[in-house]
C-alpha positions in Angstrom: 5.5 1.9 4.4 5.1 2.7 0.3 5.1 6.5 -0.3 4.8 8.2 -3.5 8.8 10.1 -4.1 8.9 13.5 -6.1 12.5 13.2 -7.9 12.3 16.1 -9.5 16.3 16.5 -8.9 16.1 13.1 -11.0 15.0 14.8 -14.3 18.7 16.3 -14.1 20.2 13.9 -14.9 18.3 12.7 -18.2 20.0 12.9 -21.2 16.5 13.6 -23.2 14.2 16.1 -22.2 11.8 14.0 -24.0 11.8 10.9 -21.5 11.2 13.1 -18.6 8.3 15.3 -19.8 5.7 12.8 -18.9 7.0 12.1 -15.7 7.8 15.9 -14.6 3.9 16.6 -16.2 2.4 13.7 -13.9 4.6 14.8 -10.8 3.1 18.7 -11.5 -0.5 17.1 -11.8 -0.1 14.9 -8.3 0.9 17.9 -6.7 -2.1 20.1 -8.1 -4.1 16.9 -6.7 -5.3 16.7 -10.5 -5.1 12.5 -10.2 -6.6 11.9 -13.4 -4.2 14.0 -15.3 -1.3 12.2 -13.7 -2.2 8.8 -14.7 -2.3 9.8 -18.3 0.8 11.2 -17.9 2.7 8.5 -15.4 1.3 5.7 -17.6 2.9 7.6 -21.4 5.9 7.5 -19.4 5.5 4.0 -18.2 4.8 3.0 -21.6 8.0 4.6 -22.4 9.8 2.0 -20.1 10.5 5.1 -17.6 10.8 3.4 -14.3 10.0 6.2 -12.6 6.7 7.0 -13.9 5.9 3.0 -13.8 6.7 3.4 -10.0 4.7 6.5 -9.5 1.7 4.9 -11.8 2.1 1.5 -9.5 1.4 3.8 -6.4 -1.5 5.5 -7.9 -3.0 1.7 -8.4 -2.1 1.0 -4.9 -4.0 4.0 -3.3 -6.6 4.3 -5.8 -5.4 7.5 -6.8 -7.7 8.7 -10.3 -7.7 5.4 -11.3 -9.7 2.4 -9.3 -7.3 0.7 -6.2 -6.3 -2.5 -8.5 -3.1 -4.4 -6.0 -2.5 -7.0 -8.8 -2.0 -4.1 -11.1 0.1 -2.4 -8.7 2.4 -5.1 -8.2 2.8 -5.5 -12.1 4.0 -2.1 -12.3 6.3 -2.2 -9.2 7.7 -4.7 -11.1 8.6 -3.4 -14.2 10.1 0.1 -12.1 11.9 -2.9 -10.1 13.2 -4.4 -13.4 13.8 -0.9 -15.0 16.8 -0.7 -12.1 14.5 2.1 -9.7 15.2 0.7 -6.7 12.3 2.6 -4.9 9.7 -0.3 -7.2 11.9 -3.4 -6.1 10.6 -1.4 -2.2 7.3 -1.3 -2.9 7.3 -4.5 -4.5 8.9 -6.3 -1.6 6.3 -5.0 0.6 3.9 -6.2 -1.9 4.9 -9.5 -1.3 5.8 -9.5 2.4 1.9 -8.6 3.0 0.2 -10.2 0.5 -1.7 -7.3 -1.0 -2.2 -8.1 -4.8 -0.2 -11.2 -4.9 0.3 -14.4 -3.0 2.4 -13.4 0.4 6.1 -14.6 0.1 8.5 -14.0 2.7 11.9 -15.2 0.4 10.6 -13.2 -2.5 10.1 -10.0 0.1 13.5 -10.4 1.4 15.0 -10.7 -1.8 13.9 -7.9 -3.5 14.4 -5.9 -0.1 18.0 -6.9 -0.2 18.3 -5.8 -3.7 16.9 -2.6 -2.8 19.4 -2.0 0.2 22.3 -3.1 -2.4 21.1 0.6 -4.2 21.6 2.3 -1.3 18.0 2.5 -0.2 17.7 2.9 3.5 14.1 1.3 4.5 15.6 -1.7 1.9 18.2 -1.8 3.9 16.3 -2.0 7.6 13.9 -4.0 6.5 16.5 -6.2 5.6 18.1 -6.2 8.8 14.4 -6.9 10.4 14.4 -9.9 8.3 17.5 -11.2 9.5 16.6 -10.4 12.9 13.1 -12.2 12.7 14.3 -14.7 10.8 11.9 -13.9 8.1 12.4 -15.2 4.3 15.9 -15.9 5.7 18.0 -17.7 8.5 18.1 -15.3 11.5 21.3 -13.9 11.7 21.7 -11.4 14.7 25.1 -9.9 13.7 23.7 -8.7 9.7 20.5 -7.6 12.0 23.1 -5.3 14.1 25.3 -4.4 11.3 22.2 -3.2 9.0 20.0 -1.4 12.0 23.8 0.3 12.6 24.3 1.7 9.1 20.5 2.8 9.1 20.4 4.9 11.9 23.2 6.2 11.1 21.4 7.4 7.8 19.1 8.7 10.3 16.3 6.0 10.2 14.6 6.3 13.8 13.0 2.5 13.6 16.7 1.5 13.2 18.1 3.3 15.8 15.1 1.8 17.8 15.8 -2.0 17.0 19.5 -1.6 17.7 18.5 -0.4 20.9 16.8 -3.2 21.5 19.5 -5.6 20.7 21.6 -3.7 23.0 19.0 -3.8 25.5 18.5 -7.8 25.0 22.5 -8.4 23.7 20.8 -9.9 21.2 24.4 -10.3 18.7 26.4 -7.7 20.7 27.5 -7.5 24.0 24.3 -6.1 26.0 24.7 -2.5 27.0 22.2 -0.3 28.6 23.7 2.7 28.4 24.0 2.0 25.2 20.7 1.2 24.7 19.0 4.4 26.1 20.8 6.4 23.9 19.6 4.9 21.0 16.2 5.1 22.2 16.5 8.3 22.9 17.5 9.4 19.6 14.5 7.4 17.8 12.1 9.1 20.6 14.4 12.9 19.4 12.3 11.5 16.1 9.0 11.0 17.1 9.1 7.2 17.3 6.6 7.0 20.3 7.5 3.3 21.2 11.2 4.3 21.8 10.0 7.6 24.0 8.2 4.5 26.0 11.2 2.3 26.4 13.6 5.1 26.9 11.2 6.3 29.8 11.0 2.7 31.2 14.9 1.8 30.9 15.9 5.1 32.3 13.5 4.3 35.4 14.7 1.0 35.7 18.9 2.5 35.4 18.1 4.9 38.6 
């Protein structure tokens, strides 16, 4: 799922006030719902090679957000934030390519740039990594990186991760299989509103009495 981020704590850390005007300007206009405004703003700072203002601009594109919904143009710009090193654009762009929205579908591309992603420490990267592995999606499936990823996920707090893990424990699917287990990983994904989990914790809980 691509979502538009407000870094704010980002502009912190720039060395020029200059480079982050634009993008702290578009953010200020997004939030005011003033879409138009934030284009202008996001695209000067894109222009500027910021990577976070091409990112934001790429998701403006991909909603049709004060400018018309253009995909192709949204995957050009996820690209240059995914170049620029923001590993939110090599996200986006990954899902880009895993659905086929604005350029032609490609599961090894998708898996590669979530992989690079993950390697920045981003935590949907990161599971949908692992979902790849576990699939067998853009890559050979590979049951114990599946378990290893969906681990270090939920334990960032990512409910679909904590789901999936479940459900290799529930399956042993790479790991020893371990209800017990199991229901207590569904039952922290349902503790965050994941409905399917709420379901299959219900069910195996039934089926455990």
């Amino acid at each position: 799922m691509k979502k538009f981020l407000h870094l704010l704590s980002f502009l912190a850390l720039c060395t020029s006030l200059s480079y982050a005007d634009d993008l702290m300007n578009g953010l200020n206009a997004y939030e005011k719902s003033d879409y138009d405004s934030a284009v202008t703003f996001f695209q000067s700072g894109c222009d500027a090679d910021n990577a976070e203002a091409c990112y934001n601009l790429g998701n403006m594109y991909d909603s049709g957000l004060g400018v018309y919904k253009d995909d192709a143009k949204a995957v050009s710009l996820f690209t240059k934030s995914c170049d620029g090193g923001f590993s939110d654009g090599c996200y986006n762009l990954g899902i880009m390519y895993d659905t086929g929205e604005g350029v032609a579908k490609d599961a090894i591309k998708a898996f590669t740039l979530f992989y690079k992603s993950c390697e920045s420490g981003h935590t949907r990267g990161c599971y949908s990594v692992a979902l790849m592995y576990y699939k067998g999606q853009g890559v050979q499936k590979d049951y114990s990186k599946a378990l290893s990823l969906f681990q270090k996920t939920c334990d960032e707090g990512y409910e679909k991760s904590c789901y999936n893990l479940g459900v290799m424990y529930r399956n042993g699917e790479g790991v020893t299989k371990n209800l017990d287990k199991a229901l207590e990983l569904y039952k922290r994904a349902c503790e965050q509103n994941l409905s399917i989990a709420c379901d299959k914790y219900g069910k195996l809980r039934n089926e455990m009495q």
